[in-house]
N, C-alpha and C positions, 0 to 999 in steps of 0.2 A: 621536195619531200618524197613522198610514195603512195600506193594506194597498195588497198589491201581487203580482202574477207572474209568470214569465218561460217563454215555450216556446222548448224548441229536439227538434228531428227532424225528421220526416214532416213535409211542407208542410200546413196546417190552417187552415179557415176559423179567422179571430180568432171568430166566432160561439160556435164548438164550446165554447170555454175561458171564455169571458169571459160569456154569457147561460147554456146548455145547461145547467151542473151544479146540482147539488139547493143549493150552498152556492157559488154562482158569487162570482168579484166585484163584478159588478153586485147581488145580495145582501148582498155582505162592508160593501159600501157604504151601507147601510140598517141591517143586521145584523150587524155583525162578533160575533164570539163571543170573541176572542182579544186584540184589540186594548185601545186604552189607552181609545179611547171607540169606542160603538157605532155611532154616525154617521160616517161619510168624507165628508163634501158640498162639502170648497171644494177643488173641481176634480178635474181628471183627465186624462189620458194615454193614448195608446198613441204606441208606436214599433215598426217592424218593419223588415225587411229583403225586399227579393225577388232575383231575378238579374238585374233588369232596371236597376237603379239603380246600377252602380259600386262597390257597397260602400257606398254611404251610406243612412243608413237615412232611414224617411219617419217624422214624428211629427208625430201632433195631438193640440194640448192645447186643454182650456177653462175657465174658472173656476166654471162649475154645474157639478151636482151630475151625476154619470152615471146615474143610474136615470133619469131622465127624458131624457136629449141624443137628439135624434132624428139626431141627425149620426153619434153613437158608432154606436148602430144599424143605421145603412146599412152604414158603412162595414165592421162586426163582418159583415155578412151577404153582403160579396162580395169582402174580402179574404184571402188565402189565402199562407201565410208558413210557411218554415221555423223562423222565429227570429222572436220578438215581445216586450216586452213593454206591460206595462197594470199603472195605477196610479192608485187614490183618494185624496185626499187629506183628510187633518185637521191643519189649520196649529198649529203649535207658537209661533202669535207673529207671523210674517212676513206679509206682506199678501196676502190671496186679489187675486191678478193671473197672466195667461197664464204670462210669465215665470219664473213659481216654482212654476208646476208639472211635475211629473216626465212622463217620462222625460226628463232632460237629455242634448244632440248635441252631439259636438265632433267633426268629419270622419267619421269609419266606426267611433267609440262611440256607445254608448248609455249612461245610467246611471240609476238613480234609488235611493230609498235610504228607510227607514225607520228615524225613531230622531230624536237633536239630539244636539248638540254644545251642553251647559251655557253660559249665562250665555255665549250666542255673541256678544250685544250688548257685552260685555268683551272677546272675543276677537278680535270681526273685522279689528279692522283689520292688527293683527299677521300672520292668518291671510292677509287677503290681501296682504300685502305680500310672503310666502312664494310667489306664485306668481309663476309666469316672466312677465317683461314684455311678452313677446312674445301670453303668453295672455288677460293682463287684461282684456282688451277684448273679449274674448269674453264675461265675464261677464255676462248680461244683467237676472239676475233679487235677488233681496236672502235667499236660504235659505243656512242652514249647508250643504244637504243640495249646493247648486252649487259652493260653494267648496270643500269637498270631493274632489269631480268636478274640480277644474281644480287642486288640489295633487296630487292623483295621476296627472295625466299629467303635472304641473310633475316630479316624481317617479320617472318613468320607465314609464307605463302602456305607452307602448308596445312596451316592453320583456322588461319582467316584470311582469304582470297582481298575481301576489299580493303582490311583493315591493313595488312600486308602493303598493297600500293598505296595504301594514303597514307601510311607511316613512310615509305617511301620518297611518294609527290614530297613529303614537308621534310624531309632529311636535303631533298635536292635543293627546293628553293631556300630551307636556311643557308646550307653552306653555300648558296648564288648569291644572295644577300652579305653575307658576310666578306665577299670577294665586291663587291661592287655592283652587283649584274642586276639590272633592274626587273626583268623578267625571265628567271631562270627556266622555267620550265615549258613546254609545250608537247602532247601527249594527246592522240589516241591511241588505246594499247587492248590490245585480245590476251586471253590468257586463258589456258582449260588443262585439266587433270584428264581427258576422256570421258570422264560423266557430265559436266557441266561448261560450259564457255558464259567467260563475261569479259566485256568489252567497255573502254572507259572513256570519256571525253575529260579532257580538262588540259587550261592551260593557265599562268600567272596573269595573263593581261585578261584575263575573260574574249580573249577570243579566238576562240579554240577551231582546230583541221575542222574537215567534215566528218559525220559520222552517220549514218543509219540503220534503222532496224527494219526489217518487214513483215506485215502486219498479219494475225494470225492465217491459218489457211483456210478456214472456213470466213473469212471473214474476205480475203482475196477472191476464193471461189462463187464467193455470191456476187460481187460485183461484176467477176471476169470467165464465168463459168466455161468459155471455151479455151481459157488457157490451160495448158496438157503438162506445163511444169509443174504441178503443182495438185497433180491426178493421185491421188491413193496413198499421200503423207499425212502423215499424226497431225495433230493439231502444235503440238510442240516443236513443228519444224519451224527454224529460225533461220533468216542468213543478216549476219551483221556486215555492212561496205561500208568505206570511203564514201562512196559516191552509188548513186540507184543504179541499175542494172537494166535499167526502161523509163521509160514517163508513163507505165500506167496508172491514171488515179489512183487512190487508196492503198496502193502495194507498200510505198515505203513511207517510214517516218522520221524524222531529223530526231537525233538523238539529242536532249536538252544540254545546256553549259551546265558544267559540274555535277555531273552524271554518268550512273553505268547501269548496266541491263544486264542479267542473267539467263542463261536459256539452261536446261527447261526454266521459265518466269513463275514467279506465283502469280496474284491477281494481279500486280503490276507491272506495267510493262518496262517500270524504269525507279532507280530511287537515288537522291541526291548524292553526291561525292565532294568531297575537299580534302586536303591536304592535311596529316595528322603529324603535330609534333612530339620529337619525341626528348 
């Protein structure tokens, strides 16, 4: 599959998050611990936002592997974002090309996504005949993980963000269902306009990727006080991973089954999710 992460708060070199930690992504990428394989090498992502862009975000993808990209490198070391994400990938099938790497853009989204949709070489055509005609053409690349991304704004993303994918989730597993597939679905997915990031767990068999959140900064600071990552950001900085980025106590928390988290959060830090028929 892939690993993957999302920041949102305090404006932060992409550097700090993506090279810096003892178990970075550029690591996760070599190394994953959590994942379905240890290697992430066919391609990679980032997309971020700044004030200077309109709301739309910037992304660059490429089909090597990121621990070596001297491009990823530069640009981790002098760009500096409140909202970001960054994504390795391990192809489930679909062809190592730009195109089908994450994070996928449509106006002022981002999205990218970890998991498949079963026996999607059954389901695609269905699936995309489900999206708005007007979107089609957007489509650029051949992943379940894009069509996805373009039934949930066919859907209503602009709308309502979660109602959006769970109309979504329950369009995929009915028509997987209807074909035979016993568990159509498998998903965690990031999703953000620039103001807001939410992040989803969920899969048909209940047992869903990895997913986490980490835990507020004053609540990290009191435990970890001499760690310097995490010196002079809002309390609303959030990073959602795959997988932790360290084994320091208290920093990360396993995102529940059938579940998504929103950042900035209200009082909670997380609220139920399922599939919505439609």
């Amino acid at each position: 599959m892939c690993r993957w992460l999302a920041y949102a708060g305090t404006p932060m070199l992409l550097d700090d998050v993506l090279y810096k930690p003892a178990h970075s992504l550029i690591d996760q990428s070599l190394h994953s611990k959590m994942g379905v394989e240890t290697t992430n090498g066919d391609g990679f992502g980032v997309g971020w936002y700044s004030a200077d862009n309109g709301g739309v975000p910037a992304v660059v993808r490429d089909i090597g592997p990121a621990w070596n990209n001297q491009n990823l490198r530069e640009i981790a070391s002098h760009v500096r974002s409140p909202l970001f994400f960054a994504h390795v990938r391990a192809s489930t099938g679909t062809a190592i090309q730009q195109t089908n790497c994450h994070p996928f853009r449509h106006g002022r989204w981002l999205w990218m996504h970890n998991g498949s949709i079963s026996d999607f070489h059954r389901l695609r055509r269905d699936l995309c005949m489900a999206v708005d005609p007007a979107l089609f053409a957007s489509i650029e690349g051949s992943t379940d993980s894009e069509v996805m991304f373009y039934l949930a704004v066919t859907f209503g993303l602009d709308q309502d963000v979660p109602e959006a994918v769970a109309r979504m989730a329950g369009f995929v597993e009915r028509l997987g269902k209807e074909h035979g597939v016993e568990f159509p679905l498998q998903m965690t997915v990031a999703v953000s306009d620039g103001e807001r990031l939410w992040a989803f767990r969920y899969s048909t068999q209940g047992k869903s990727r990895s997913l986490f959140y980490s835990s507020r900064p004053g609540t990290v600071r009191e435990l970890h006080p001499d760690l310097a990552f995490l010196r002079g950001v809002s309390d609303d900085t959030r990073l959602v991973v795959s997988e932790p980025l360290g084994d320091l106590p208290g920093v990360w928390n396993e995102l529940p089954e059938n579940s998504y988290t929103v950042v900035p959060s209200g009082p909670d830090d997380y609220l139920p999710f399922g599939p919505d028929t439609i």
